[in-house]
C-alpha positions as CSV (number, residue, x, y, z in Angstrom):
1,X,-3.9,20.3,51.0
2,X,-3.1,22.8,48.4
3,X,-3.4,22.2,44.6
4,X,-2.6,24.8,41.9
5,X,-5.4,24.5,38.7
6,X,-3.1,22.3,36.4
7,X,-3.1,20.1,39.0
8,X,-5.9,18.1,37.7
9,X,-4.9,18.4,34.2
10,X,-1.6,16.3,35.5
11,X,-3.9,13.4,36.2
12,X,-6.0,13.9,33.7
13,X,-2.7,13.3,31.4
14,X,-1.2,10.7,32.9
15,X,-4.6,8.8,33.4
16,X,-5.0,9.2,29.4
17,X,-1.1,7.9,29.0
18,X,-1.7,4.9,30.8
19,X,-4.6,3.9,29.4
20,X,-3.2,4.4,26.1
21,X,-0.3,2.2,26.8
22,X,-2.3,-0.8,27.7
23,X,-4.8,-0.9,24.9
24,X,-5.1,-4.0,23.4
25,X,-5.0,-1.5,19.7
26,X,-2.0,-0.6,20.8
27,X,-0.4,-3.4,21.7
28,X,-1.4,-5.5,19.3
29,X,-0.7,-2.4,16.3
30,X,-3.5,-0.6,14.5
31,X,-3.0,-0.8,11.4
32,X,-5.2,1.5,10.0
33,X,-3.3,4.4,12.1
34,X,0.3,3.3,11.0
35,X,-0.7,2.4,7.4
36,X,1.4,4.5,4.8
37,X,-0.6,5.4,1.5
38,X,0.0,7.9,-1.0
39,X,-2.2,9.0,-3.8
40,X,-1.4,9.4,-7.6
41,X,-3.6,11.3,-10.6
42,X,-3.4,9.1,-13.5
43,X,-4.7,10.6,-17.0
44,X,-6.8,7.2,-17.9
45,X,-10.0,5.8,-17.2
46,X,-10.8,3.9,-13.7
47,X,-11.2,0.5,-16.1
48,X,-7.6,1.0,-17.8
49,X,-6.3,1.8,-13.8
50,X,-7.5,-1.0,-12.8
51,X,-6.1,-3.1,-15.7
52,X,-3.0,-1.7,-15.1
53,X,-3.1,-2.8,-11.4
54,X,-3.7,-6.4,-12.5
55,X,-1.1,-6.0,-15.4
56,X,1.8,-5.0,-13.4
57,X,1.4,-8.0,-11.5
58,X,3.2,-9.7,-14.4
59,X,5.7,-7.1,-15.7
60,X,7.4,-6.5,-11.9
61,X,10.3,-8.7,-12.3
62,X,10.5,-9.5,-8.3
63,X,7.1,-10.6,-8.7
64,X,5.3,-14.1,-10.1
65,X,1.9,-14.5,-10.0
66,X,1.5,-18.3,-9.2
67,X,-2.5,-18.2,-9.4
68,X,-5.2,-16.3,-10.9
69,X,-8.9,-18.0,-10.1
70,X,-12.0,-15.4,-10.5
71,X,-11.0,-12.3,-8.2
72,X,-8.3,-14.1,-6.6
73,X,-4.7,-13.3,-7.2
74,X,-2.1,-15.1,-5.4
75,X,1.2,-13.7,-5.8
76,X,4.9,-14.9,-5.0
77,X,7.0,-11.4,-4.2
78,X,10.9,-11.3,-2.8
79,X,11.5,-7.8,-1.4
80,X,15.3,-7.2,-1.2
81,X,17.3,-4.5,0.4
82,X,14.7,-3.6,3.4
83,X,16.3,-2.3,6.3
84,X,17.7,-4.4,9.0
85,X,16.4,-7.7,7.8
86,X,17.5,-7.2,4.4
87,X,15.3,-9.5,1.6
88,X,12.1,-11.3,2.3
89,X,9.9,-13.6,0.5
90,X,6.0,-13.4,0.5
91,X,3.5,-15.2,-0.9
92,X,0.2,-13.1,-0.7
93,X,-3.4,-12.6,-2.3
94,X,-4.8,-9.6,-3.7
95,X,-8.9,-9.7,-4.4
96,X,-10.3,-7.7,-6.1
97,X,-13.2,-6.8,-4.0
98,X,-14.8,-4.5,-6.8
99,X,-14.0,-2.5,-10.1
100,X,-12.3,0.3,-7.2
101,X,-11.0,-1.6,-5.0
102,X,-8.3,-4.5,-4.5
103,X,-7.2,-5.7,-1.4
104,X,-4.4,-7.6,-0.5
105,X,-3.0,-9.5,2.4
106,X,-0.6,-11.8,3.7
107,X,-0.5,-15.7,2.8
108,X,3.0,-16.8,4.3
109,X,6.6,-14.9,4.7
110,X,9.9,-16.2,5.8
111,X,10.0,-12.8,7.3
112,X,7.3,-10.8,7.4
113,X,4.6,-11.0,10.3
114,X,1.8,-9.0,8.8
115,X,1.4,-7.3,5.1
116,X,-1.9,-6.1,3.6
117,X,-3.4,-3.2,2.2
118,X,-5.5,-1.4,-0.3
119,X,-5.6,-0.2,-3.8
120,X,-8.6,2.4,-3.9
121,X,-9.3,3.8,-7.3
122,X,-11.4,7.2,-7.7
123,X,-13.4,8.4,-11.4
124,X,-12.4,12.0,-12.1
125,X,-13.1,14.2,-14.5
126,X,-16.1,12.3,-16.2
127,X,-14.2,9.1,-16.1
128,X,-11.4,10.2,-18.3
129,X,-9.0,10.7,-14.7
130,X,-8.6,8.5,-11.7
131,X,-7.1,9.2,-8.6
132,X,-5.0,6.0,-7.6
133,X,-4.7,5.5,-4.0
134,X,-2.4,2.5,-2.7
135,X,-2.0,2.2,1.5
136,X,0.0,-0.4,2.8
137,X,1.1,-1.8,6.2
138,X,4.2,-4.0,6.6
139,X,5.1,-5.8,10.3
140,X,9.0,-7.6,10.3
141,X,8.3,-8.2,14.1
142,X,11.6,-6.5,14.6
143,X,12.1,-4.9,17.6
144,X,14.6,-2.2,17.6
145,X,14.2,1.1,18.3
146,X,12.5,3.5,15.6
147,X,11.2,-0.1,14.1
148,X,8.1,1.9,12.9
149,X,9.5,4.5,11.3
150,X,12.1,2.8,9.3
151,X,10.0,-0.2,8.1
152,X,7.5,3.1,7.2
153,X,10.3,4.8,5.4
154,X,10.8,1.3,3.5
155,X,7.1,0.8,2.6
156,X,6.9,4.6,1.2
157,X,9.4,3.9,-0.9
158,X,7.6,0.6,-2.3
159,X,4.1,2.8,-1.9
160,X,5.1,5.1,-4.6
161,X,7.2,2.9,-6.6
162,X,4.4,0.8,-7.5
163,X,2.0,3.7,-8.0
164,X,4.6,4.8,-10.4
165,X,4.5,1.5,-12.5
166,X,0.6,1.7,-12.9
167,X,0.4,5.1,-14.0
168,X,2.9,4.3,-16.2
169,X,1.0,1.4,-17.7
170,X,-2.4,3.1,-17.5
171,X,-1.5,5.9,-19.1
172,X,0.5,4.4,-21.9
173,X,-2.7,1.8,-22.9
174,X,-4.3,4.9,-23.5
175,X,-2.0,6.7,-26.0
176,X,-3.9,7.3,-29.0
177,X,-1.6,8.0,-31.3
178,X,-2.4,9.1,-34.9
179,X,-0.5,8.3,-38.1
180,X,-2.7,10.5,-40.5
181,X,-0.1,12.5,-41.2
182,X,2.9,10.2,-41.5
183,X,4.1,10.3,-45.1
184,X,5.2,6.8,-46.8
185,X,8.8,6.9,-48.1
């Protein structure tokens, strides 16, 4: 029997392929791997950040925040216009886990199978910068082809729109504005 030196590289590969398609990671979905995050530089302090984060729970008119007890946020959110499935509703918690960090995850969703994720706030600059970072991971249970991609494509979307809102809120607590030179009519 003859074999050429890719040969063994062949099974090699296709050894590797089936194991990786009957990992239990796989199959049941890794979420750190498929999680989509972005990062933001916001021109405020880590503390006003991370006010901000709990602020816009109240000014994000799809949101309502039904409780708030110690570190424990429990939040009522409708999504609408996602891809395929259209709107949801989500009730889910966010703790924050420490003066960096707040976590969130899934409570109960007419539609929604898993949601969790992470704000992860950074001090730059001497404290005067943060660098925001917000991943998230969203399961419909849809099952359609590209399913990954496009609910990806709909959390970016909601990944950086959410970012936006707490810079914006950070950054305009700390507006220090000064009316020395204002003349009175």
């Amino acid at each position: 029997m003859r074999l050429n030196k890719f040969s063994g590289v062949k099974v090699s590969l296709i050894a590797l392929a089936s194991i990786a398609l009957v990992s239990p990671a796989m199959a049941a979905g890794n979420s750190h791997d498929e999680s989509v995050f972005s990062t933001v530089m916001v021109s405020a302090s880590p503390h006003a950040v991370y006010e901000a984060i709990k602020m816009q729970r109240q000014v994000d008119p799809a949101r309502k925040l039904v409780s708030y007890q110690g570190a424990e946020a429990v939040i009522d959110e409708n999504f609408s216009g996602l891809p395929i499935i259209g709107s949801a509703k989500c009730l889910y918690k966010e703790v924050e886990s420490s003066p960096g960090r707040v976590e969130f995850s899934l409570v109960s969703s007419d539609k929604f199978k898993r949601f969790e994720g992470c704000w992860t706030l950074t001090s730059l600059d001497g404290g005067r910068k943060t660098e925001l970072k917000l991943s998230s991971y969203l399961e419909t249970g849809v099952h359609v082809p590209f399913a990954r991609q496009i609910t990806n494509c709909s959390v970016r979307k909601d990944v950086l729109r959410r970012l936006g809102r707490v810079k914006v809120l950070a950054e305009a607590t700390c507006v220090d504005i000064n009316l020395a030179h204002v003349k009175a009519n």
